[in-house]
C-alpha positions in Angstrom: -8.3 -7.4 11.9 -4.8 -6.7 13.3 -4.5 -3.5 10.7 -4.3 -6.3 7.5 -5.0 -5.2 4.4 -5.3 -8.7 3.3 -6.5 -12.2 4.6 -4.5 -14.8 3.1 -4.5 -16.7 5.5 -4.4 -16.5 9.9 -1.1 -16.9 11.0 0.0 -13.5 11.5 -3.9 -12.7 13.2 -4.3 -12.4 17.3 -6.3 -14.2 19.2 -8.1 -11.0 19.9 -8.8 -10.1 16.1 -10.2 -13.5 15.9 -12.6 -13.1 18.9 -13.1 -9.6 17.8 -14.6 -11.0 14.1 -16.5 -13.9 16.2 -18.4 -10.8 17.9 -18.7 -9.3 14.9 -20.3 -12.2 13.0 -22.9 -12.6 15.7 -24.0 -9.3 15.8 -24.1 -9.4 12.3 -26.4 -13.0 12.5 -28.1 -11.9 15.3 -29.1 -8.2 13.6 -28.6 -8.4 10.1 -31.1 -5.1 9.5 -29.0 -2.9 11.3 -25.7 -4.1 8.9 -28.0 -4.2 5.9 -26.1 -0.9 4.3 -22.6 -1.2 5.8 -21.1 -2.3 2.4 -23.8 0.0 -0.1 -22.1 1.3 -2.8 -19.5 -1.4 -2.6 -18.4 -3.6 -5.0 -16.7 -6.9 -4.5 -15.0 -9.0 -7.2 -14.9 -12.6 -6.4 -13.0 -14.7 -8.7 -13.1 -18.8 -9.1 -11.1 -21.2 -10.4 -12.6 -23.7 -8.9 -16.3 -24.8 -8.7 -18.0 -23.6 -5.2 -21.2 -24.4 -3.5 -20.6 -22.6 -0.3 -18.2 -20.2 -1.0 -20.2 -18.4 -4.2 -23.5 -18.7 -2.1 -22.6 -17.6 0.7 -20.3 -14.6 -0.3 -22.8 -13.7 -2.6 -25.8 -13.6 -0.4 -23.5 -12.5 2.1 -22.0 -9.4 0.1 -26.1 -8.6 -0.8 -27.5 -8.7 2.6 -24.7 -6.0 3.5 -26.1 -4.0 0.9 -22.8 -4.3 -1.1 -22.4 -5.6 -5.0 -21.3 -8.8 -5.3 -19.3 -9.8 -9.4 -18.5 -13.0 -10.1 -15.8 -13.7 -12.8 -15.9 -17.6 -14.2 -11.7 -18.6 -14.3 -12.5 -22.5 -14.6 -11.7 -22.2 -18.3 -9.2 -19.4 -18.3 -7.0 -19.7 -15.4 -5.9 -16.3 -13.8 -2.2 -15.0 -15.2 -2.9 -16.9 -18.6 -4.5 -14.3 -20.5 -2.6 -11.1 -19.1 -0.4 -10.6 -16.4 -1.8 -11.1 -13.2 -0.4 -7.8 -12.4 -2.1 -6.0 -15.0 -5.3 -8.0 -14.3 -5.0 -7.0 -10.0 -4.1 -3.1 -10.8 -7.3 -3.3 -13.6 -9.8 -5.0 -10.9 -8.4 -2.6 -8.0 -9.5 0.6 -9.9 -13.2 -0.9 -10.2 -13.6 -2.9 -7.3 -13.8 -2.5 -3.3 -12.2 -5.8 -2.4 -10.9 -8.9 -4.1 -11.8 -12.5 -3.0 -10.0 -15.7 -4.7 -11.1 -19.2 -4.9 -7.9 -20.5 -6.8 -5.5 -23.5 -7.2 -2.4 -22.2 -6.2 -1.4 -19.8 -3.2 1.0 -17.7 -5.1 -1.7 -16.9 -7.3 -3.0 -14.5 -4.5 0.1 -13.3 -3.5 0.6 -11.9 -6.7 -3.0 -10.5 -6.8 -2.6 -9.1 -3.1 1.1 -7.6 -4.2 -0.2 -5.8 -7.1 -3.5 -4.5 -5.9 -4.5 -1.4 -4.0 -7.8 -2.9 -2.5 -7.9 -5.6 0.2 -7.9 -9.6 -1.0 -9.5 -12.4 0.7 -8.3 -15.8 0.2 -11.8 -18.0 -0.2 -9.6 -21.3 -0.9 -5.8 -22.3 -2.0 -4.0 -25.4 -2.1 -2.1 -24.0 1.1 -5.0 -22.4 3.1 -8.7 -22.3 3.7 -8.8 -19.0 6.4 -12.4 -18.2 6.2 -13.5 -22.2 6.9 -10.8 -22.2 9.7 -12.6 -18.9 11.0 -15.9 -20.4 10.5 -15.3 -23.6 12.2 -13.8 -21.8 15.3 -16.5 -19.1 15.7 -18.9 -22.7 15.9 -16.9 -23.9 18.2 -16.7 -20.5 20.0 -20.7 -20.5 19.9 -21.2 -24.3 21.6 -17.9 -24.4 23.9 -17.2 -21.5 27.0 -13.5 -21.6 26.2 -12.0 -22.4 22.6 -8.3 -22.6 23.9 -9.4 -25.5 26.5 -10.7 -27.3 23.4 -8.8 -30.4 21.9 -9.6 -31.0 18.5 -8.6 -34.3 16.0 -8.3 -34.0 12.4 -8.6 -36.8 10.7 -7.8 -37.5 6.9 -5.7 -35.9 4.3 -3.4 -33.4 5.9 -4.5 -30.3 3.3 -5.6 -26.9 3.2 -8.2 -27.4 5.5 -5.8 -29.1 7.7 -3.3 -26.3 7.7 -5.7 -23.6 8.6 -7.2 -25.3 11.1 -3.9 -25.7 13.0 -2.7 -22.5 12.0 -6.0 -20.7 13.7 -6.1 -23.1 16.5 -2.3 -22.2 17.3 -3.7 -18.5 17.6 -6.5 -19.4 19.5 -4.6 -21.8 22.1 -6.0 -24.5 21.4 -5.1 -28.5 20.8 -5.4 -29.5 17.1 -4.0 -33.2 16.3 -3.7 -34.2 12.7 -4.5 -37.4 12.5 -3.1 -38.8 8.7 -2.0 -41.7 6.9 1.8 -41.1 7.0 2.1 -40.7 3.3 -0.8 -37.7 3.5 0.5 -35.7 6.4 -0.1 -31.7 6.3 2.8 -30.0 5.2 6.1 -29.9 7.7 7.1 -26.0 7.0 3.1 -25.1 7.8 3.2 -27.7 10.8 6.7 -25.8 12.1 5.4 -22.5 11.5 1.7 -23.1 13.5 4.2 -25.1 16.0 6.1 -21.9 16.4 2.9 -19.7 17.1 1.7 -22.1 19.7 4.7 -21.9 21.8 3.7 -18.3 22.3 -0.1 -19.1 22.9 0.2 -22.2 24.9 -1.4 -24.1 22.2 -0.3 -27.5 21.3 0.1 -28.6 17.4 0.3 -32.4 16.9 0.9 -34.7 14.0 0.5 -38.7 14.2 -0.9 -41.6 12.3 -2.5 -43.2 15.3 -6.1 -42.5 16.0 -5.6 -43.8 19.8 -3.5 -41.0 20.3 -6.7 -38.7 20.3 -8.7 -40.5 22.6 -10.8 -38.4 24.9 -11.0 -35.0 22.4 -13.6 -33.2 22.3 -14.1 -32.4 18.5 -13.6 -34.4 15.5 -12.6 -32.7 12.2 -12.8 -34.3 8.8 -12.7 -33.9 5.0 -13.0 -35.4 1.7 -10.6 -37.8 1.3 -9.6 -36.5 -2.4 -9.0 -32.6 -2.7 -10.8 -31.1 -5.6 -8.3 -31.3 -8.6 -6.3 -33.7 -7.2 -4.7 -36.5 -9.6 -5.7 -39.2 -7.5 -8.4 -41.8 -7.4 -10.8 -42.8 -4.4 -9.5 -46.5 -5.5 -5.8 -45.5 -5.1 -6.2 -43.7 -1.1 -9.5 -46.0 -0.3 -7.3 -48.4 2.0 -4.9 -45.7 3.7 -7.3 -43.9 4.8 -10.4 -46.2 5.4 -8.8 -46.5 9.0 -9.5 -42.9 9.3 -13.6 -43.3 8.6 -15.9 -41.4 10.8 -18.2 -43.4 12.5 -20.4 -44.1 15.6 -18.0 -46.2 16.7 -14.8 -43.9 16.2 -17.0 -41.1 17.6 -17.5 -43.7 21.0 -13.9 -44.8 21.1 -12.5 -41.2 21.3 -15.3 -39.8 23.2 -16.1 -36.9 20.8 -19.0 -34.2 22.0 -18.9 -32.9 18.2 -18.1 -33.5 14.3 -17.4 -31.0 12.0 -17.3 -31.1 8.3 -16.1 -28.3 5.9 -18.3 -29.9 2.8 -18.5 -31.2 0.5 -18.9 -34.6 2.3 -18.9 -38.4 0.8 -21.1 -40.0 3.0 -20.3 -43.6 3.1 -16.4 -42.5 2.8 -14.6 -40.3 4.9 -18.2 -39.7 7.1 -21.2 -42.2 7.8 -24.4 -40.7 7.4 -25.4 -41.8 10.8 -22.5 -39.8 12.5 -23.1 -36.5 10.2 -26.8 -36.4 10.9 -26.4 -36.8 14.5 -26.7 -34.5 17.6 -23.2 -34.1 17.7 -23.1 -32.6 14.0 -22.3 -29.6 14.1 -21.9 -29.2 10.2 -24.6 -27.3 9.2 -24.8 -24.6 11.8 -20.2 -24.8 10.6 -21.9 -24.1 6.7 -23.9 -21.6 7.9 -21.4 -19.3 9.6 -19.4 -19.6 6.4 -21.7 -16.5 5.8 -21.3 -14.7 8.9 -17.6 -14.6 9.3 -17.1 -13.7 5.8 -19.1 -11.2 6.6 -17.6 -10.1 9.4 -14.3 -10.2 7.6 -16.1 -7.9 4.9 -17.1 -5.5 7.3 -13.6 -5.3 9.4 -12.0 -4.7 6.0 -14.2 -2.2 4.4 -16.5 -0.2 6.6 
């Protein structure tokens, strides 16, 4: 993984770490018996401030089927750093656990875990990054497309997280990501500049525009919940900036999309119709599913 002793998030990986876990995940998908002791004797802390679906189930099945010890620690009601110094609390999990992996609200809440502790940390979700969907949604797109960096990929909604790591790890990869946002919900400019800046070394292209006709003829299109998790916002406030933004049958037809992709959880009715997520070009399920594998992959890069 480009000798990091962290994952925080993808902008200082290589295109050829990234490719390098995509081969790894499918080998670990496509022959999970012979990984099935890789992590034994291995315990990994995973800590959540946050409520998951995905990212609990599939670390913790994940971490199990590598024969490795998965704890989970319950921050919802006690918020890391509030009870003892998060240094104290990252040197106390490091001389216990393998690896630390953090679901939590704010990024510099991992940087102070990853500065204090002598084990790698993953970041599972921030309010700056998502790297293991990012990773995920590429190694899909790896699996269904000959070459990722030809690929030209709209995002459409709320320029967050998910946003930021998808243009961060498509920058890498060489590939075109658009954000398509309302302008008062565009992804953050320094994160936009700094995925900007890797993609003038990769031949990627980053783009940022309110227009959906500006992504006509892509081949992938990206969207989220409309509302992060935590935000203080209501669906009645954002419903008519973004309603444009709806994915639909006849969005998909206007921009000539093979694919949709979804990192869950998804409003059906909202920011996705039902019809357009439980099409043939859905590709959100087989994207939950390698959730798994690519954290596993990440898992194994970092610890055996």
């Amino acid at each position: 993984m480009n000798n990091l002793q962290h994952l925080l998030d993808t902008a200082d990986m290589t295109a050829e770490s990234i490719f390098a876990l995509f081969e790894l995940a499918n080998n670990l998908k496509a022959d999970p018996e012979k990984f099935s002791n890789v992590l034994a004797g291995k315990s990994i802390v995973t800590l959540y401030e946050k409520p998951s679906l995905r990212t609990r189930v599939t670390f913790d099945i994940g971490i199990n089927k590598l024969g490795g010890h998965a704890v989970y620690l319950d921050h919802k009601d006690d918020p890391i750093g509030q009870r003892e110094a998060i240094q104290d609390y990252a040197k106390n999990l490091s001389q216990w656990a393998d690896c630390i992996v953090g679901r939590v609200f704010f990024h510099e809440t991992l940087e102070e875990i990853a500065k204090y502790s002598s084990v790698p940390v993953i970041n599972s979700l921030c309010d700056r990054y998502h790297p293991c969907q990012a990773l995920a949604d590429f190694l899909t797109l790896y699996e269904h497309h000959d070459d990722v960096s030809k690929l030209k990929i709209a995002y459409l909604g709320d320029g967050n997280n998910v946003c930021h790591s998808l243009m961060l790890t498509g920058a890498v990869l060489g590939a075109t990501v658009t954000a398509v946002t309302p302008i008062s919900h565009s992804p953050n400019a320094i994160i936009v500049k700094q995925a900007q800046d890797i993609a003038a070394n990769t031949g990627a292209t980053i783009q940022i525009t309110s227009n959906i006709n500006d992504v006509e003829g892509y081949d992938v299109i990206y969207t989220d919940t409309w509302i992060s998790m935590g935000a203080q916002k209501s669906l009645e406030h954002v419903l008519p900036s973004f309603l444009p933004y709806q994915v639909n049958k006849t969005l998909m037809k206007q921009v000539g999309a093979q694919h949709v992709l979804h990192c869950q959880p998804a409003h059906r009715g909202q920011e996705i119709t039902s019809d357009v997520m439980d099409s043939d070009q859905s590709l959100i399920l087989p994207q939950a599913e390698n959730r798994m594998h690519i954290q596993n992959a990440i898992l194994v890069s970092l610890l055996a």
